[in-house]
C-alpha positions in Angstrom: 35.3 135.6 103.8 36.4 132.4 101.3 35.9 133.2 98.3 35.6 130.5 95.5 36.0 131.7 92.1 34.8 129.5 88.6 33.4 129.7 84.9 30.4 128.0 85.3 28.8 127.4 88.9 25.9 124.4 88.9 24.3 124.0 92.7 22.2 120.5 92.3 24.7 117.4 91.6 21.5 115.2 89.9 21.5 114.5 86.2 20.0 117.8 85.4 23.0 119.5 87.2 25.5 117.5 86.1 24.5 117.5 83.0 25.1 120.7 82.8 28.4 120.7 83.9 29.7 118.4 81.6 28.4 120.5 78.8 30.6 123.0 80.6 33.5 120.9 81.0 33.9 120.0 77.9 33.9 123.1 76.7 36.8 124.1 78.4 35.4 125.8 80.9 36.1 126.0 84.9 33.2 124.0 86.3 32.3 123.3 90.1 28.7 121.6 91.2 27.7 122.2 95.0 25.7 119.4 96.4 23.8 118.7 99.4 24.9 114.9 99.6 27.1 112.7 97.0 26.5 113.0 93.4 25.0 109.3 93.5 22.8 109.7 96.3 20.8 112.5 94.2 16.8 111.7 94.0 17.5 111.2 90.1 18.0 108.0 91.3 15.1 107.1 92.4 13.3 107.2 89.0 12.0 104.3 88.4 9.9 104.0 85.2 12.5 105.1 82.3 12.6 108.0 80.0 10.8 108.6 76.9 12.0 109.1 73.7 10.5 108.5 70.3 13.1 106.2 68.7 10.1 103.6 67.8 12.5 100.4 67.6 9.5 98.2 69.4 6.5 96.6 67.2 4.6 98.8 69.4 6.4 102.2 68.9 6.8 101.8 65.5 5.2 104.9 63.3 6.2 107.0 66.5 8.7 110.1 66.2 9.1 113.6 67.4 5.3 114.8 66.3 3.9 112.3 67.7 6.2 112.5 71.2 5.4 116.6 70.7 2.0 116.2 70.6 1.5 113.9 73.8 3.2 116.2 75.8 1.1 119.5 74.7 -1.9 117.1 75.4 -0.6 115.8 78.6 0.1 119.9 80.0 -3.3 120.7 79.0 -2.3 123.1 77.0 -0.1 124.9 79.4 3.5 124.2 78.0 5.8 126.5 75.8 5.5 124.6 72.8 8.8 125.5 71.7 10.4 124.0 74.7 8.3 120.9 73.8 9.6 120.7 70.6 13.3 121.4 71.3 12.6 118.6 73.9 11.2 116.1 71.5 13.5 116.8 68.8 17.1 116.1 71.0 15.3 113.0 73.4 16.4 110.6 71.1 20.0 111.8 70.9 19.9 111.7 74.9 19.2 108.6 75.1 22.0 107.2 72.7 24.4 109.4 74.2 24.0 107.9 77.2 24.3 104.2 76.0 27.8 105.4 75.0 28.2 106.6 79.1 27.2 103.2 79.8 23.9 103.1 80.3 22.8 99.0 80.2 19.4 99.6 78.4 16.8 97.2 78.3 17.1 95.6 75.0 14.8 94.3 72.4 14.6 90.8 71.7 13.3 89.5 68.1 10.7 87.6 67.7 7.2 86.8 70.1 7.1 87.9 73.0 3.9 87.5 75.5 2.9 91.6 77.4 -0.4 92.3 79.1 -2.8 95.2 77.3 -5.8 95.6 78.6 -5.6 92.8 81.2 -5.1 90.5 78.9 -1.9 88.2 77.9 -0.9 89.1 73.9 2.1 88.0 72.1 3.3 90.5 69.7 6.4 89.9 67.2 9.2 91.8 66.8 11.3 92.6 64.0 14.6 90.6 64.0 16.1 94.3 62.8 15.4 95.4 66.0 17.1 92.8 67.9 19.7 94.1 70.5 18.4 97.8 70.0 16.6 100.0 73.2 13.6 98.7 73.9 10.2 100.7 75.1 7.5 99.9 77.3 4.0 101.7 77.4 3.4 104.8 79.9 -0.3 106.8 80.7 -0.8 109.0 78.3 0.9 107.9 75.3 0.1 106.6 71.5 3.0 104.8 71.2 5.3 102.7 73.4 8.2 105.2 73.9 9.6 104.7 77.6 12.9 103.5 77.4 14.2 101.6 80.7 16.6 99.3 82.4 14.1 97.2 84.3 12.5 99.5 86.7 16.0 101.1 87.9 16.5 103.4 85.1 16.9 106.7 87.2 20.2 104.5 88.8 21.4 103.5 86.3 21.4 107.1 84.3 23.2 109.0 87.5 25.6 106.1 88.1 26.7 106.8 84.3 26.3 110.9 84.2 28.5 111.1 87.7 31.1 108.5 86.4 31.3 110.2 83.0 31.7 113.8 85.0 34.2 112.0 87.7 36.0 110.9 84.1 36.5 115.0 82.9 37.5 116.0 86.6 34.6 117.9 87.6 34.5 118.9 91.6 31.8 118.1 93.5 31.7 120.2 96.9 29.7 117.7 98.7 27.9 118.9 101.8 27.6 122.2 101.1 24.1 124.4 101.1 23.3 127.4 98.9 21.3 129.7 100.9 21.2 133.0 99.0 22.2 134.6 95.5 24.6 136.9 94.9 23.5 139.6 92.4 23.1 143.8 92.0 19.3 143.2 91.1 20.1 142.6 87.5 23.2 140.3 87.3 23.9 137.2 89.0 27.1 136.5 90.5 27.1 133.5 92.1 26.0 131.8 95.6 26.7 132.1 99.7 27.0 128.6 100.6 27.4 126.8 104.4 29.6 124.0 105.0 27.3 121.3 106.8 30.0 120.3 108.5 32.0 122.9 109.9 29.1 126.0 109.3 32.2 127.6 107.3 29.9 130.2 104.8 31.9 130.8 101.5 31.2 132.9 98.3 30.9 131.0 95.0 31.8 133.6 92.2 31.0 132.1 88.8 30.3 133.8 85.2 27.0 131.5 85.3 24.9 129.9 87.9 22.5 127.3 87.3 20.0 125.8 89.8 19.6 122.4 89.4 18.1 121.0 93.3 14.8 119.6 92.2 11.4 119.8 93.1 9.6 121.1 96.4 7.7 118.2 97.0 8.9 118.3 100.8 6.6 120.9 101.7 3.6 118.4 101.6 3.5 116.2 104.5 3.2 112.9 102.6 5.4 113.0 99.2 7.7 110.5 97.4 10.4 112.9 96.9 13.5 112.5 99.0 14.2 114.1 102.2 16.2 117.0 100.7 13.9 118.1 97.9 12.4 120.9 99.8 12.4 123.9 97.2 15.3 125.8 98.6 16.5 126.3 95.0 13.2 128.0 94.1 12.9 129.9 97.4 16.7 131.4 96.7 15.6 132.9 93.2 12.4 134.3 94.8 14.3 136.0 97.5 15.8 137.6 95.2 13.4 139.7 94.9 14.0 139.9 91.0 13.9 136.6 89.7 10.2 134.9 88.8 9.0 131.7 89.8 6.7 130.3 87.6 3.7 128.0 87.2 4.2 127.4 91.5 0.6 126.1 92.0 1.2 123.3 89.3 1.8 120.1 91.7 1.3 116.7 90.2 0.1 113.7 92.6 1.6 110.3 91.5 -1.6 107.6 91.8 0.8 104.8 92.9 2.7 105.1 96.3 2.9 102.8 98.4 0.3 103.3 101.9 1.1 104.2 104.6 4.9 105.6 103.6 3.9 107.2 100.5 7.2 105.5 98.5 6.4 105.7 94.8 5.5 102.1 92.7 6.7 103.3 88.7 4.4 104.2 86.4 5.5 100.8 85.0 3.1 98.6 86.6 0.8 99.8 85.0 2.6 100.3 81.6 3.4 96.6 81.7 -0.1 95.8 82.2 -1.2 96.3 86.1 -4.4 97.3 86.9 -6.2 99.3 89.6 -8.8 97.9 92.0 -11.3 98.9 94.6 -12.3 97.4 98.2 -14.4 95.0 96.2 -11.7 93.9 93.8 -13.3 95.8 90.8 -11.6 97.2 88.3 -12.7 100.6 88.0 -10.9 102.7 86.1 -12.6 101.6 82.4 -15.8 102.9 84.2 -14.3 106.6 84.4 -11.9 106.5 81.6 -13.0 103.8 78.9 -10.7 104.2 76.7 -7.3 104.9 78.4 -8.2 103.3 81.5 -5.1 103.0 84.2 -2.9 104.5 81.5 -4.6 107.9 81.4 -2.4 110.6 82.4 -1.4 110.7 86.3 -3.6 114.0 86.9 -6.3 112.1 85.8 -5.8 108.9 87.4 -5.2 110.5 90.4 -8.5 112.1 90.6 -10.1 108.9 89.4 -8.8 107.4 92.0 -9.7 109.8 94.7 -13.5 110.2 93.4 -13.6 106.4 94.2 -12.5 106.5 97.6 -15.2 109.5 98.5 -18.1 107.1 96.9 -16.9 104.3 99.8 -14.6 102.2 97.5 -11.8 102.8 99.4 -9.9 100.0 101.3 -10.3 100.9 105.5 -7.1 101.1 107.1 -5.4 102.4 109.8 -3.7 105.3 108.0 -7.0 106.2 106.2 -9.2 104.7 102.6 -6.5 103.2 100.1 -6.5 100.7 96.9 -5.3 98.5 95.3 -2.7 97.8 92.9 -2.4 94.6 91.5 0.5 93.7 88.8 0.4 89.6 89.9 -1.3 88.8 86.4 2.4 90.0 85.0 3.8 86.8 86.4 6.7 86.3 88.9 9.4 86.3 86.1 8.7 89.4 85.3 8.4 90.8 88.4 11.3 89.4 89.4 12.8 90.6 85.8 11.4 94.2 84.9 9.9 95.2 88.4 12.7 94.4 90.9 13.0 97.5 92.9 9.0 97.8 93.4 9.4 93.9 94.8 12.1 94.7 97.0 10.1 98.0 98.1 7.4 95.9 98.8 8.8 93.1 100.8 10.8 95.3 102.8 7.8 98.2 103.5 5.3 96.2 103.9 6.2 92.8 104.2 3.8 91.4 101.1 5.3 89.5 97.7 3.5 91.6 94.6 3.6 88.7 92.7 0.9 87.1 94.1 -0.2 89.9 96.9 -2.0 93.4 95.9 -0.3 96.2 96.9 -1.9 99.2 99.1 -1.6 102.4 96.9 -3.1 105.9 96.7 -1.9 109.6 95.2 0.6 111.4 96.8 2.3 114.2 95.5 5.5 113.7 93.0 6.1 116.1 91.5 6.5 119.7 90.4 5.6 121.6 87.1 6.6 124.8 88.8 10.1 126.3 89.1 12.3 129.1 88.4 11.4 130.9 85.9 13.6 130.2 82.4 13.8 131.2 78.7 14.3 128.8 75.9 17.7 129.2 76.8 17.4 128.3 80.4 18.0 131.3 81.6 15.6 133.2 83.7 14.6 136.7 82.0 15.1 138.8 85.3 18.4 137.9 86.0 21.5 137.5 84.0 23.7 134.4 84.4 20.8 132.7 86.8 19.9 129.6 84.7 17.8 126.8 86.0 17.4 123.2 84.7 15.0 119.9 85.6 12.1 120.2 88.2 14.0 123.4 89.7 13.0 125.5 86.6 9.8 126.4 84.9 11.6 125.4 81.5 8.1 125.3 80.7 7.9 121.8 79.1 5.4 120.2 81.2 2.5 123.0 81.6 0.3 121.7 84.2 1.0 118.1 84.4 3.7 115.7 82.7 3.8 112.4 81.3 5.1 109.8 82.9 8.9 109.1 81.5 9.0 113.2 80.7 10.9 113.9 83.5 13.9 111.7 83.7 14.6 112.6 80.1 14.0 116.2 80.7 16.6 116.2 83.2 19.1 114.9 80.8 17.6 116.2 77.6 17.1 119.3 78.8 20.6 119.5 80.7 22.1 118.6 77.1 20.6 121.5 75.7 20.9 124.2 78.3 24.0 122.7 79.1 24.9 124.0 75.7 23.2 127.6 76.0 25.5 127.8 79.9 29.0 127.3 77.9 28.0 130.2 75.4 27.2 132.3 77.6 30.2 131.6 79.5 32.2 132.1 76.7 30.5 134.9 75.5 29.9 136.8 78.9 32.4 138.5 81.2 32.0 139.0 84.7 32.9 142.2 87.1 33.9 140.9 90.1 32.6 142.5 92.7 34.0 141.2 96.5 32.1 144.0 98.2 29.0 142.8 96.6 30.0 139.4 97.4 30.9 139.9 100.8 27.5 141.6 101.8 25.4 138.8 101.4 27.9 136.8 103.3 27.1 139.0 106.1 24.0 139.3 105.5 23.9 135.5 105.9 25.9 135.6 109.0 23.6 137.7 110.5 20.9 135.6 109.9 22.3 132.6 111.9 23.9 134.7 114.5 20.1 136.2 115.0 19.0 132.2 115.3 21.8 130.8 117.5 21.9 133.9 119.8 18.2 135.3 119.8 15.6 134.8 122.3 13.2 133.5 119.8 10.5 131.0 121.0 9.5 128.9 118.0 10.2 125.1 117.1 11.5 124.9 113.4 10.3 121.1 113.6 6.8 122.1 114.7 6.6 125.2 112.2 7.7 122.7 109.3 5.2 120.0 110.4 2.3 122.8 110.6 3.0 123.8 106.8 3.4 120.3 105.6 -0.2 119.5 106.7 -1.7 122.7 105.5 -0.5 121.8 102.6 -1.7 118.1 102.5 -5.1 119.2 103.7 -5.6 122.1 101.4 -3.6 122.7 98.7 -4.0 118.8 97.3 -5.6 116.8 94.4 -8.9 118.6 94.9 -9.1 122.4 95.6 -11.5 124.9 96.3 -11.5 128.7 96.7 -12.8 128.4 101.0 -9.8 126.0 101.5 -7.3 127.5 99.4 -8.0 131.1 101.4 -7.3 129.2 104.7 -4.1 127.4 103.3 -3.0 131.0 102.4 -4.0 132.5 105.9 -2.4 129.9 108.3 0.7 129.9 105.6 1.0 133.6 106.7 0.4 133.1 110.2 3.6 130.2 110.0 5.6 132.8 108.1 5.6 135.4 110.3 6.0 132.8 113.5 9.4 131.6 111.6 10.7 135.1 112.3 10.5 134.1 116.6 12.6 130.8 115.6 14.9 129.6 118.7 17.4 127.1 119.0 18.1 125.0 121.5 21.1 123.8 120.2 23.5 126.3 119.7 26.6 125.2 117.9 27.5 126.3 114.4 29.0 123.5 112.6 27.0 120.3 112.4 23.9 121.4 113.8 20.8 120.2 111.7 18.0 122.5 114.2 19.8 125.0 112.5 19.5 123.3 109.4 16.1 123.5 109.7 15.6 126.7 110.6 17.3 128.1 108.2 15.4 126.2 105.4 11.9 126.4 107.0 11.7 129.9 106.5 12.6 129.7 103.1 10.2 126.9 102.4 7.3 128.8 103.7 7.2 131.5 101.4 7.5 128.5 98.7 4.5 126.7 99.8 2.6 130.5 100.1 3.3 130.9 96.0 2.0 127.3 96.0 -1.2 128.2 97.9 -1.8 131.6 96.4 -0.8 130.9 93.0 -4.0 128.1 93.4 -6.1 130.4 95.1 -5.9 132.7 92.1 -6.3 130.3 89.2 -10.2 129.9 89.0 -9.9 127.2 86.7 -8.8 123.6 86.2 -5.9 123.0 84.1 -4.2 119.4 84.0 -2.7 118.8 87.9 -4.4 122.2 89.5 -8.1 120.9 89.9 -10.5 123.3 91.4 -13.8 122.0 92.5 -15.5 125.4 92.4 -14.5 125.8 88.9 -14.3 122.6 86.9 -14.0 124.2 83.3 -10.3 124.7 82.1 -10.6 128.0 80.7 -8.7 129.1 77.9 -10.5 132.3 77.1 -9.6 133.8 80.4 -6.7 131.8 82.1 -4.4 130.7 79.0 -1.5 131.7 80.8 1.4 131.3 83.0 1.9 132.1 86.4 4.9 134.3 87.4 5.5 134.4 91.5 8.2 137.3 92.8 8.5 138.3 96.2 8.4 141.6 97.3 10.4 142.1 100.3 11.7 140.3 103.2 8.8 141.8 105.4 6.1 140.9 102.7 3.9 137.8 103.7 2.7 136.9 100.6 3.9 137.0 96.4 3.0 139.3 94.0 1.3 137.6 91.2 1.6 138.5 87.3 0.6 136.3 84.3 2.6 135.5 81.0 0.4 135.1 78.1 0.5 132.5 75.5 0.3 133.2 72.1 -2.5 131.0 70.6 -1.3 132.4 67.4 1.9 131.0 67.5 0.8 127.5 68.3 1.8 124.4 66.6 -1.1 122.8 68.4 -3.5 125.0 69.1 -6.0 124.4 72.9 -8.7 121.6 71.6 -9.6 118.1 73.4 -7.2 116.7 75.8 -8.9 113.2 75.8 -10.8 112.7 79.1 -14.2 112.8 80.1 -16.5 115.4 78.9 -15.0 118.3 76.9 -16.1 121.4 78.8 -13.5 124.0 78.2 -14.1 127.2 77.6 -12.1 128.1 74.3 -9.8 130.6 73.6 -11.1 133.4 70.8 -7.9 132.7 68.7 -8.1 129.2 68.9 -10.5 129.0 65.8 -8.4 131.7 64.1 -5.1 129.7 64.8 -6.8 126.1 63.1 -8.2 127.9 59.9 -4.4 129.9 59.5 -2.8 126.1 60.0 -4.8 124.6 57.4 -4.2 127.8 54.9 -0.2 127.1 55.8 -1.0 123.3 55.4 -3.0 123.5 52.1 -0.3 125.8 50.4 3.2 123.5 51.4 1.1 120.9 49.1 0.9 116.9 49.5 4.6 116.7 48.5 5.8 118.4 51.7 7.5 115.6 53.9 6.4 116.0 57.8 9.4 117.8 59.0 8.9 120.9 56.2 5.1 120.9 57.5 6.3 121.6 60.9 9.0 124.1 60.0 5.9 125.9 58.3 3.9 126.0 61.7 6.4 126.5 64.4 10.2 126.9 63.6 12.3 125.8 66.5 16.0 126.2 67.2 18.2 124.1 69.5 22.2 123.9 69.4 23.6 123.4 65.8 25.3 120.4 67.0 21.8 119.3 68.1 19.8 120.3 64.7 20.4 117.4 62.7 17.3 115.1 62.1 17.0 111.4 63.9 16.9 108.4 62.4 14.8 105.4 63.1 14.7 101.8 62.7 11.4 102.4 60.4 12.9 104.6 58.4 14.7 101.4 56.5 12.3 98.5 57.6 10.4 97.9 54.3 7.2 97.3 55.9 4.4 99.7 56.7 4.2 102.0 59.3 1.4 101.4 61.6 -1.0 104.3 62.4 -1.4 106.6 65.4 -4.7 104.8 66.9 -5.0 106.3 70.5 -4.0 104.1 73.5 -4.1 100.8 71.3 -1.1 100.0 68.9 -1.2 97.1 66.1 0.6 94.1 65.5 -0.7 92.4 68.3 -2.4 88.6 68.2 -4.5 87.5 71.3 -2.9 84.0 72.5 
């Protein structure tokens, strides 16, 4: 048995992970990240969009700051986020971003004076400051009041993993490249570390660490059609729930981007339609105004995204080969900026389907992105079952994004949220000692080994390619935009049936090195009871709350499902989770449940909620009018982050001398129609 020993342990080399490690580093600590591929090939970079953070240097973010950014996220999770998390995330997003332009991020950069942008299909010029020449410039994302996305063209994912990993390469931090955690190492309540297999030589080797932090991304690979990458198949998520300790949580919260591309189902950024694209039917109509009025294509993606697919089911849908579609059309932005701030969705387009957006639509529909679910954490990052087991970006349930996220919330959680927990990993580090056990160690090692000696010389009968493809089209077919309790119960039932097939699985290629049937067997199985905390998690939840739409019970219901999911697994024989629910505390809201913004308000409110606004506008009343914004929100909802973090941000409108323009939904002032 090899036996790897380190201070801080981070499986997941994207910008969440290496985030973390850095933190790590440069606290002195031993640090070693585990990665599937190389650092630079991680799905961070295929974020396209940008990251938001409220540092309102644009005409059209100014007035913006962390209330505002706060509230647009609790909004845009329907309620369902920690609202602490949300406002530890808003606070530091600014600081993230500058931090990185001293990595080397090449921001997008504001240029003084007029400028011509499309809002509402229509060409406006709008002047900016000459103070705000050279600083990071914003463009507009669904959901938003303010222009808060900053981006580098529409390659801003790239760009931020090309500067994390050379500013990790830059402190020495390893990278063991190729290598696959399969299971956790812990006594039920402390975490030890990982087994990991070499995907080259099948070597298995135990990674002993004071902390471990999960950082592999989303599950999105156990849907048949998703824009994740090939490896983001929730094996991070599946090793904490086989645990048997550890809690998943929020599993059946799966967002569905409106804008990939048909029939490959690679994403077009959010950006399109933040620059100005618009949506349109078989007909050419432009029909989101009639569904959404006011926020039109830049309502949030959950809503879009049903938008869209209530179209297709009335006949608007374009006919094709590989079933209804749209259309998105971004030629009114002009070639130059195409060919400027859209590059990547140009190239994507000439080279997937042969067609120049600047002057051809391009086929869209949703397809599932991404997901809200994850392990399980604390403020801290840490999940509560498990000591030392931390999680960071779409692998945890940090609980930021509640039931669906904003657009540009993601990419800066990773780093935002890697800065901070980063932070929380080197105390604990430093604070925590570790008991090595090798006997421990060395029992899930061959417990491993046992596992692929049972696949490479068993009798079993069953295709790991054919079991995968089965799940991935239950889940397409049942578990999607749309839900309902008689599809969700059979998505549950044939999951089960797949599960307990995977326990037959053959190989017919036996070697143990570089063997990717085993590859897949090995992570099919693990997937499967993923996608059954998906499916049953929804089955549950008889209610619609931001991404998780049920058709049988339209209402988001406050008084009865205000809450989080928590997913554990039983046993290894079990064929289904065991469900509990996390409550949260109206009564502790900054923002307490109210109107999220779209279509008819029908939810059913929470008792407290009522309670909570008369107690904030007591707590209000009594701070009096001299009370500056940041002792008013101290009064509702203290927050902590890292004392290094604490300190407040500064803005460019903090010293213009000019007014501050006001919060005034989806449309911003200082524009002039040419």
């Amino acid at each position: 048995m090899k036996l790897i020993y380190t201070d801080s342990l981070v499986v997941g080399a994207g910008l969440a992970g290496l985030r973390v490690a850095i933190a790590s580093k440069e606290r002195g600590l031993d640090t070693v990240v585990l990665s599937l591929i190389p650092a630079k090939r991680s799905h961070s970079a295929a974020a396209q969009g940008g990251m938001q953070a409220s540092l309102g240097n644009t005409i059209k973010g100014m007035g913006d700051d962390e209330d505002v950014h706060f509230q647009d996220t609790v909004k845009g999770s329907d309620w369902g986020c920690d609202q602490d998390v949300a406002r530890m995330f808003a606070h530091c997003a600014p600081k993230a971003v500058r931090e990185l332009t001293n990595w080397g991020v090449p921001w997008t950069r504001v240029t003084k004076g007029p400028r011509q942008v499309v809002v509402n299909a229509e060409k406006v010029t709008i002047e900016e400051a000459e103070e705000a020449h050279g600083l990071i410039n914003a463009r507009d994302f669904g959901g938003t009041k303010k222009w808060r996305t900053c981006y580098t063209a529409d390659g801003t994912g790239h760009s931020l993993l090309y500067a994390v990993d050379n500013k990790a390469i830059s402190l020495g931090i390893p990278v063991h490249e190729r290598v696959e955690a399969l299971s956790i190492i812990h006594d039920g309540k402390r975490c030890q570390g990982v087994v990991a297999r070499c995907l080259i030589t099948g070597e298995l080797r135990a990674y002993i660490a004071k902390s471990t932090t999960i950082a592999t991304g989303g599950y999105g690979r156990i849907y048949e059609v998703s824009t994740n990458a090939i490896i983001c198949e929730g094996i991070g998520q599946a090793l904490a729930l086989e645990t048997g300790v550890a809690k998943l949580g929020n599993m059946e919260a799966v967002q569905f981007h409106p804008t990939a591309i048909v029939p490959v189902g690679i994403l077009t950024t959010e950006g399109c339609r933040g620059d100005g694209g618009l949506l349109r039917d078989k007909d050419g109509h432009r029909f989101m105004p009639d569904y959404e009025p006011e926020k039109k294509e830049l309502a949030s993606r959950d809503v879009v995204s049903r938008r869209m697919t209530e179209h297709m089911r009335k006949g608007k849908g374009v006919d094709s080969p590989y079933g209804p579609h749209l259309w998105l059309d971004i030629t009114l932005l002009g070639r130059k900026h195409v060919e400027t701030n859209l590059r990547e969705v140009k190239e994507i387009c000439e080279n997937f389907l042969g067609i120049d957006p600047a002057k051809d639509w391009i086929p869209v529909r949703p397809t599932q992105h991404y997901s809200m679910g994850g392990i399980r954490t604390d403020k801290t990052g840490q999940n509560p079952q498990l000591k030392g087991l931390f999680s960071v970006g779409e692998a945890a349930c940090w609980d930021m994004h509640g039931f669906n996220r904003l657009g540009g919330n993601s990419l800066a959680e990773t780093v935002v949220g890697g800065m901070i927990i980063g932070k929380y990993v080197a105390d604990f580090c430093q604070e925590n000692s570790l008991e090595i056990d090798t006997k421990l160690a060395e029992s899930f090692v061959e417990k491993l080994g046992s596992e692929i000696d049972e696949l490479i010389d068993g009798d079993g009968t069953e295709s790991p390619f054919a079991l995968r493809k089965e799940m991935e089209r239950v889940m397409m077919d049942y578990v999607g935009i749309f839900r309902n309790g008689p599809e969700l119960e059979k998505a549950v039932t044939e999951l089960q049936a797949l599960l307990k097939r995977s326990r037959n699985i053959g190989l017919k290629c036996k070697k143990r090195h570089a063997n990717p049937e085993l590859v897949e067997a090995l992570r099919v199985k693990r997937m499967l009871k993923v996608a059954l905390t998906v499916a049953c998690g929804a089955a549950a939840r008889t209610e619609s709350r931001g991404a998780h739409a049920r058709e049988d019970f339209p209402q988001r219901n406050d008084k009865d499902w205000l809450n989080r999911t928590l997913a554990s697994w039983p046993d290894e024989h079990a064929l289904s989770p065991e469900l509990s629910y996390e409550q949260l505390d109206v009564m502790k809201m900054e923002l307490p449940p109210g109107y999220r913004g779209y279509g008819i308000n029908n939810a059913i409110a929470h008792p407290d909620t009522e309670k909570r606004e008369h107690e904030i506008t007591e707590i209000l009343s009594q701070l009096g009018d001299d009370a500056d914004r940041h002792q008013r929100q101290h009064a509702l909802m203290p927050f902590e982050v890292p004392e290094s973090l604490m300190p407040k941000n500064e803005r460019l409108c903090d010293t213009l001398d000019r007014p501050t323009p006001p919060v005034v939904g989806e449309e911003s002032v200082g524009e002039q129609a040419l």
